[in-house]
C-alpha positions in Angstrom: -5.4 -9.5 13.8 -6.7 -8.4 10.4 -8.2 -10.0 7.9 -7.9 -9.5 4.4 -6.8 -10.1 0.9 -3.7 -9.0 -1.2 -3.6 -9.0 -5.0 -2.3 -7.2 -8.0 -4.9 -6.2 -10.4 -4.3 -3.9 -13.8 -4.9 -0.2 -14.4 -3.8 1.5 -17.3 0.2 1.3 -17.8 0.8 -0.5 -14.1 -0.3 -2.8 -12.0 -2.3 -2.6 -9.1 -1.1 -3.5 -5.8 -4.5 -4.3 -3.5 -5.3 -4.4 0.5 -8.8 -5.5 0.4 -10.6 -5.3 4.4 -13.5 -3.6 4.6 -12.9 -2.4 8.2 -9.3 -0.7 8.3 -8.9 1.8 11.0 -8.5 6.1 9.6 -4.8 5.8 10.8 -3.9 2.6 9.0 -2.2 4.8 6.4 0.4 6.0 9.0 1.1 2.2 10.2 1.2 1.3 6.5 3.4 4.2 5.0 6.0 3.2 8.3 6.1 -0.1 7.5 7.3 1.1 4.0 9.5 3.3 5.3 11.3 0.8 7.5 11.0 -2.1 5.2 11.6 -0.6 1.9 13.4 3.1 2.9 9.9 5.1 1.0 10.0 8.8 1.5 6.8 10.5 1.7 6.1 13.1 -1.0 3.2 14.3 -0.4 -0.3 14.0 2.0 -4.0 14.3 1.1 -6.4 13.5 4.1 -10.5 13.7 3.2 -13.1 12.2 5.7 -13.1 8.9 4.3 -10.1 8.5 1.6 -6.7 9.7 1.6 -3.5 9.3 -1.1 -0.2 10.0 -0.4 2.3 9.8 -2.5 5.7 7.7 -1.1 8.8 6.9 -3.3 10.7 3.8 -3.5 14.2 3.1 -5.7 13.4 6.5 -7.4 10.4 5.3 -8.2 6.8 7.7 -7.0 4.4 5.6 -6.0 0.1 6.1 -5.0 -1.0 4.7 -1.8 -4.7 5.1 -1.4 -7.0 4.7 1.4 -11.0 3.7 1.5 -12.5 3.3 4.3 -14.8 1.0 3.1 -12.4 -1.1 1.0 -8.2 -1.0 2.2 -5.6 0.2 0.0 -4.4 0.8 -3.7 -0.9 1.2 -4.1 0.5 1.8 -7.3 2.9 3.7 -9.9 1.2 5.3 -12.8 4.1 4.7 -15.1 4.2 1.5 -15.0 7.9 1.2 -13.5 7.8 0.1 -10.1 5.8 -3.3 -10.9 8.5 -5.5 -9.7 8.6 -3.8 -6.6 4.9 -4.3 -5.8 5.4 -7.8 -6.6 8.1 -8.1 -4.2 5.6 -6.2 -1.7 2.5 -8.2 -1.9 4.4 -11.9 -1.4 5.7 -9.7 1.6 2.1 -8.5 3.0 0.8 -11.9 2.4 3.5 -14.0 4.0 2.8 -11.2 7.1 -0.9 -11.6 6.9 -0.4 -15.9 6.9 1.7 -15.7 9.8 0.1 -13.1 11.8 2.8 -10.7 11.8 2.2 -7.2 12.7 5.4 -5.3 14.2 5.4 -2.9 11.3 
């Protein structure tokens, strides 16, 4: 089991959906961008793998969304218009309630 932290934060126009654990596995993108696409029907737009970071972009309710991957730090995800805020809301009380109860069949 993971540890880490969920929050929103602020950046520019939207808000900031955060996965902060310092030691995520490379392909915790893939389990992360399934869970989306099980839990909340996301379609994948779009893939950019580097050595250490990667974004893909995934959309939601007609809404594109930025998922972001640091090695060293978790996950960003977030839409740059500002639109899909609810959404994220509705996303982190869903990671954390996961994370409380040690839930991981994503």
């Amino acid at each position: 089991m993971y540890t880490a932290v969920v929050f929103m934060s602020k950046k520019g126009k939207s808000h900031v959906l955060e996965i902060i654990h310092n030691n995520l596995p490379y392909e915790s993108m893939e389990k992360l961008v399934k869970f989306l696409e099980s839990r909340y029907a996301a379609t994948v737009l779009e893939k950019y793998d580097g050595p250490a970071t990667r974004r893909w972009f995934v959309e939601i309710e007609g809404t594109r969304y930025t998922v972001d991957y640091f090695d060293d730090a978790g996950f960003d995800i977030f839409a740059e218009d500002g639109t899909g805020d609810a959404l994220l809301e509705k996303l982190a009380a869903d990671l954390k309630a996961r994370l409380a109860t040690g839930t991981d069949d994503s």
